[in-house]
VMD Tcl script that builds the backbone (N, CA, C; Angstrom):
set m [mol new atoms 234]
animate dup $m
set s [atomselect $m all]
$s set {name element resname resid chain x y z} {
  {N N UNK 1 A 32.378 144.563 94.073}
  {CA C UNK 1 A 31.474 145.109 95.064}
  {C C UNK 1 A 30.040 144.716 94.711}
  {N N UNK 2 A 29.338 144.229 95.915}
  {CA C UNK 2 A 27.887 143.729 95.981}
  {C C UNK 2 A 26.895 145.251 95.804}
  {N N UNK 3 A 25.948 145.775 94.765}
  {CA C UNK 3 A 25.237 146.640 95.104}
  {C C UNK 3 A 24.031 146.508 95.971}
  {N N UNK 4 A 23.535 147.983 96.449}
  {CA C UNK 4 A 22.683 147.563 97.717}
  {C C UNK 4 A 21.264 146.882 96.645}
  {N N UNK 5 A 21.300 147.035 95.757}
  {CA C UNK 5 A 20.137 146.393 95.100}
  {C C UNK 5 A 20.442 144.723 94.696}
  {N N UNK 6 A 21.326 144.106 94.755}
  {CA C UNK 6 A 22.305 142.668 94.669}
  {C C UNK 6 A 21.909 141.898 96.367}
  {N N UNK 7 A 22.005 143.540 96.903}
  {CA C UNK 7 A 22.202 142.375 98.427}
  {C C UNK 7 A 20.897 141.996 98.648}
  {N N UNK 8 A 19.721 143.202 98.967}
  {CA C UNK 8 A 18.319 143.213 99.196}
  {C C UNK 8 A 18.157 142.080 98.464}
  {N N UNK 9 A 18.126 141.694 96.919}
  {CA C UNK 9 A 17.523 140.533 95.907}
  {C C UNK 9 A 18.332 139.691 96.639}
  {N N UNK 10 A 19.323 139.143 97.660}
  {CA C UNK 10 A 19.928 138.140 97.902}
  {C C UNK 10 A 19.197 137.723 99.573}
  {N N UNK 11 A 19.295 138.551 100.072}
  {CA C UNK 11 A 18.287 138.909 101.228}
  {C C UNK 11 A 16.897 138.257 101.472}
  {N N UNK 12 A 16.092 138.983 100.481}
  {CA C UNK 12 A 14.966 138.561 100.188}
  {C C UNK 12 A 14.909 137.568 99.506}
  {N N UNK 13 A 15.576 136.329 98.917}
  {CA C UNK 13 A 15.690 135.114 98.061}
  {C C UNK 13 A 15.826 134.236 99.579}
  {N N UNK 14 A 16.676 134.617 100.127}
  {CA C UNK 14 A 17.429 133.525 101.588}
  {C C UNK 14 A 15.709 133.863 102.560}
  {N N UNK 15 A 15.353 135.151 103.127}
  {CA C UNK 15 A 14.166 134.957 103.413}
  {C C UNK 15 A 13.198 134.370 103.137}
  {N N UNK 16 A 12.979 134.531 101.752}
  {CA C UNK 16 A 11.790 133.598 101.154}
  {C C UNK 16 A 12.032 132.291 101.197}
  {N N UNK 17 A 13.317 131.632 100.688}
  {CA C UNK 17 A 13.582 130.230 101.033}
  {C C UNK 17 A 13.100 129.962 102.467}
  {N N UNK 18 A 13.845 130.910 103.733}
  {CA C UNK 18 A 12.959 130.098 105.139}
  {C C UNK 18 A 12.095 130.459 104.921}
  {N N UNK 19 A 10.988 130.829 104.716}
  {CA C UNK 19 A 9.630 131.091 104.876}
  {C C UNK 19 A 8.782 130.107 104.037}
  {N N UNK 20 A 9.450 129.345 103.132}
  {CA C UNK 20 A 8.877 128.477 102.363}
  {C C UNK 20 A 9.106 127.472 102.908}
  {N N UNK 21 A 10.185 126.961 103.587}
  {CA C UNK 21 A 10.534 125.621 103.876}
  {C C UNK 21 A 9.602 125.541 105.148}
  {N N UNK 22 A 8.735 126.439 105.852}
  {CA C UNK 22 A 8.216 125.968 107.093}
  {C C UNK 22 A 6.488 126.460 106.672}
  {N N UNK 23 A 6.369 127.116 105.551}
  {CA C UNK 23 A 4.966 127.385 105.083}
  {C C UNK 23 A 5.033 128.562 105.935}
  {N N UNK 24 A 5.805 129.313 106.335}
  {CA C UNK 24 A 5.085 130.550 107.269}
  {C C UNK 24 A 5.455 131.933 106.442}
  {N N UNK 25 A 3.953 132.565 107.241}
  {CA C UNK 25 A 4.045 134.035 106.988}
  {C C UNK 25 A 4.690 134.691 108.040}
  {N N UNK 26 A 4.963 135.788 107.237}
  {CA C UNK 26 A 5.938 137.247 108.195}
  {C C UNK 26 A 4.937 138.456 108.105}
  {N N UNK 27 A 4.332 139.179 108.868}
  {CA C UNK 27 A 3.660 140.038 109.148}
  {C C UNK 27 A 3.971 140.943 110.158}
  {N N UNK 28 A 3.845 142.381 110.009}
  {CA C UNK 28 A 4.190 143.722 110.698}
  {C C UNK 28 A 3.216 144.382 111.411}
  {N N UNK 29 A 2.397 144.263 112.324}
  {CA C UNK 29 A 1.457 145.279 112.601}
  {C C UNK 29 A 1.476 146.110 114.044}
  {N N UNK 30 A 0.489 146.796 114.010}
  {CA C UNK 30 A 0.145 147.754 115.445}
  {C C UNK 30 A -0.947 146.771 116.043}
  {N N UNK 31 A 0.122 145.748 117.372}
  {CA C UNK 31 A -1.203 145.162 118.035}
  {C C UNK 31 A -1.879 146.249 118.900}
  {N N UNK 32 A -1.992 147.279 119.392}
  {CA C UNK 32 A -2.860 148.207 120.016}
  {C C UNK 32 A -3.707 148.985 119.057}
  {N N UNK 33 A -4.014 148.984 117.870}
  {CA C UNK 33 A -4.478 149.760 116.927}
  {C C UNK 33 A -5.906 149.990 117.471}
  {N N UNK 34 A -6.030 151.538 117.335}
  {CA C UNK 34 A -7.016 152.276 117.958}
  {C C UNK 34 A -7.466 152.642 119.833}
  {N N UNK 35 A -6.327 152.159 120.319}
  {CA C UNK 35 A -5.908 152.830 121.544}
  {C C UNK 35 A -5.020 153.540 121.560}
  {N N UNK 36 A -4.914 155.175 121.884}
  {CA C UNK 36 A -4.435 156.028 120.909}
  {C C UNK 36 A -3.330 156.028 122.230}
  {N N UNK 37 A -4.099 155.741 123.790}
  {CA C UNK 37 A -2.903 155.853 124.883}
  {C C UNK 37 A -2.076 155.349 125.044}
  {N N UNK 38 A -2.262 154.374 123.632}
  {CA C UNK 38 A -0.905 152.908 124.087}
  {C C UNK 38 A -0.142 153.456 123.203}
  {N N UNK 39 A -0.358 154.110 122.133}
  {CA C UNK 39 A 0.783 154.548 121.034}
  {C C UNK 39 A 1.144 153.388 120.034}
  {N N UNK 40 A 1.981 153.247 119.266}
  {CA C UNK 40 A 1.886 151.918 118.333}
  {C C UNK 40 A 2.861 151.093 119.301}
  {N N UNK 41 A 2.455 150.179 118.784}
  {CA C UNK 41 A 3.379 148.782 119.627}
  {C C UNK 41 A 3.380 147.795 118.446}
  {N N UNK 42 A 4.440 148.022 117.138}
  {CA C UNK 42 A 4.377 147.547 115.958}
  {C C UNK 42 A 5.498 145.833 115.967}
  {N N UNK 43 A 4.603 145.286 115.555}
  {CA C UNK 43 A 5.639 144.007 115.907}
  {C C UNK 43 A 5.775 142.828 115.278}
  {N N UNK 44 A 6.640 142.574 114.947}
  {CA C UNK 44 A 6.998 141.335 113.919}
  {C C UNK 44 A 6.613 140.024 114.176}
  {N N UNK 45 A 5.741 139.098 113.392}
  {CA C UNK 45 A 4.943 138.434 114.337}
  {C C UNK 45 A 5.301 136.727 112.737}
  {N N UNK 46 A 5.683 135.932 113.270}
  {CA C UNK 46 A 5.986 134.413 111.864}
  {C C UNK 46 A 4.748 133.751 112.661}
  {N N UNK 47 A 4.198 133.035 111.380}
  {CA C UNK 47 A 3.028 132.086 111.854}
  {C C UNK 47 A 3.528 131.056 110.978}
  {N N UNK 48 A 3.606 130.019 111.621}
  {CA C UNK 48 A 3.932 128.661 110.901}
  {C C UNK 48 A 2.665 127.576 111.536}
  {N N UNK 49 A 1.915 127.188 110.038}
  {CA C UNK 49 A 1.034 126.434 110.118}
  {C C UNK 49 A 1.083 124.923 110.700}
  {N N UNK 50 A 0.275 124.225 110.812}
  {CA C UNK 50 A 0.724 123.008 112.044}
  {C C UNK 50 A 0.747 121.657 110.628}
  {N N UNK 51 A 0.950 120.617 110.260}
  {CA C UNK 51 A 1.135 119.696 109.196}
  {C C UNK 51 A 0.705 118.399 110.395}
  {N N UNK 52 A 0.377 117.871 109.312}
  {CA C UNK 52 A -0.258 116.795 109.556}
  {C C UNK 52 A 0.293 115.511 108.815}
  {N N UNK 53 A 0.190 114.292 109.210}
  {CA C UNK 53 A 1.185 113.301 108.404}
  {C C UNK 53 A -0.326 111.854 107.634}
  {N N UNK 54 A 0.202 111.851 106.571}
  {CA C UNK 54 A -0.979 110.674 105.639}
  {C C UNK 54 A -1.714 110.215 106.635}
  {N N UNK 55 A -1.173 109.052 108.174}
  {CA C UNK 55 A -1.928 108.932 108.812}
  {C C UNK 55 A -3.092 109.437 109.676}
  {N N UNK 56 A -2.986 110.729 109.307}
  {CA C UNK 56 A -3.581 112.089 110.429}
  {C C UNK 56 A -3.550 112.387 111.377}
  {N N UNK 57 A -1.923 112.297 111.675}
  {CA C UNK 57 A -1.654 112.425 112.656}
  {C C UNK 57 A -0.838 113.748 112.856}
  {N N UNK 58 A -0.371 114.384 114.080}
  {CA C UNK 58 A 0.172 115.758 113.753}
  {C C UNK 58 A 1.436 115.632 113.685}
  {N N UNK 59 A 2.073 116.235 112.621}
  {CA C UNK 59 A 3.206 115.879 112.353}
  {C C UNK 59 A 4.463 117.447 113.183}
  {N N UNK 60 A 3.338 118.875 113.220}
  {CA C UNK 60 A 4.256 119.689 113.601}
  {C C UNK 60 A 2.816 120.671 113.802}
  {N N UNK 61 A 3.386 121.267 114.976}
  {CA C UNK 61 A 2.001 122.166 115.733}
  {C C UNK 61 A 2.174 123.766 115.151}
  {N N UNK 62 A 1.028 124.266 115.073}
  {CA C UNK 62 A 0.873 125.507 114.754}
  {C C UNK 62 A 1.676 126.427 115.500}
  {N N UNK 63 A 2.327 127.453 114.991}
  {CA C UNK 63 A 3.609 128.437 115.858}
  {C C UNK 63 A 3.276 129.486 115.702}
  {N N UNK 64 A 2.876 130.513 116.390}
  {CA C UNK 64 A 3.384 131.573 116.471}
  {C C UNK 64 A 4.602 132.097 116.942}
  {N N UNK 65 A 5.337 132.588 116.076}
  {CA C UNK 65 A 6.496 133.706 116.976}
  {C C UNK 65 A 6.396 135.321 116.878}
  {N N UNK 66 A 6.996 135.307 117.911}
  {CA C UNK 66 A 6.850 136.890 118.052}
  {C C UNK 66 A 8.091 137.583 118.288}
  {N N UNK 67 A 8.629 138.081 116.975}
  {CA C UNK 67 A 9.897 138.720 116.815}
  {C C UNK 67 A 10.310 140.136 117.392}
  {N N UNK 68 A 8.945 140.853 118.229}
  {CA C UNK 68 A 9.155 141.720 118.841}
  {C C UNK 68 A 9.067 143.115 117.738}
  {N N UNK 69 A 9.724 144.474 118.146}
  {CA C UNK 69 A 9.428 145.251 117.235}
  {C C UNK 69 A 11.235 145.429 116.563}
  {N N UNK 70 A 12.458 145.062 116.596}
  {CA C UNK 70 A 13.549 144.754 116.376}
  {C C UNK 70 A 14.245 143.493 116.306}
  {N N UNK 71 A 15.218 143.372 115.385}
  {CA C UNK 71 A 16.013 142.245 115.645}
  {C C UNK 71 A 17.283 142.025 115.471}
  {N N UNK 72 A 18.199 142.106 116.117}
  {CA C UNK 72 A 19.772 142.048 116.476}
  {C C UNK 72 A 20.725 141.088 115.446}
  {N N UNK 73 A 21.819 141.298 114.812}
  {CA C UNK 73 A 22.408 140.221 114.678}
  {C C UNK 73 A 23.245 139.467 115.840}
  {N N UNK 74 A 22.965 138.325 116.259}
  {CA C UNK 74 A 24.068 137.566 117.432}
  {C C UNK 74 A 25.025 138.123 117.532}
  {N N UNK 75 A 26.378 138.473 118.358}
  {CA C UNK 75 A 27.433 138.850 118.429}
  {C C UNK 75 A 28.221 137.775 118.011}
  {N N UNK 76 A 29.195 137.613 117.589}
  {CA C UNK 76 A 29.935 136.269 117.138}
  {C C UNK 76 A 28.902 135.140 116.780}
  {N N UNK 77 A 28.274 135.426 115.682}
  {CA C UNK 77 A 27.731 134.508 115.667}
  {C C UNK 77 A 28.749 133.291 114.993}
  {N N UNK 78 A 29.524 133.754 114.135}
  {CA C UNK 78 A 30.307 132.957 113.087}
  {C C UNK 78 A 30.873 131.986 113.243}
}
mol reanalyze $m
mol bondsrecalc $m
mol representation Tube
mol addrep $m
């Protein structure tokens, strides 16, 4: 049996690998912060920086994604 402290360190190793292979950050915040009528609207947000190639040319464009405030596993993904 995998402990829940085995899986998280396995978890977070496979995360960090994608997050390294594309240079991007993962960040959590309240985009309404300090509009108290909107309430939080907290949301998972990857920024992958844009690369450029020796010639200077662009090799891959700056990304934002926006993972929303949840995220599902696929159904069948397998």
């Amino acid at each position: 049996m995998r402990t829940k402290q085995q899986i998280e360190q396995e978890f977070r190793a496979e995360l960090q690998a994608l997050l390294d292979k594309y240079g991007a950050e993962l960040e959590a915040k309240d985009h309404y912060q300090g509009y108290a009528e909107c309430g939080e609207d907290v949301r998972i947000m990857v920024d992958i920086p844009s690369t450029w190639g020796e010639d200077g040319e662009l090799v891959r464009e700056w990304t934002e994604i926006d993972l929303g405030s949840h995220l599902w596993p696929t159904p069948n993904a397998d």
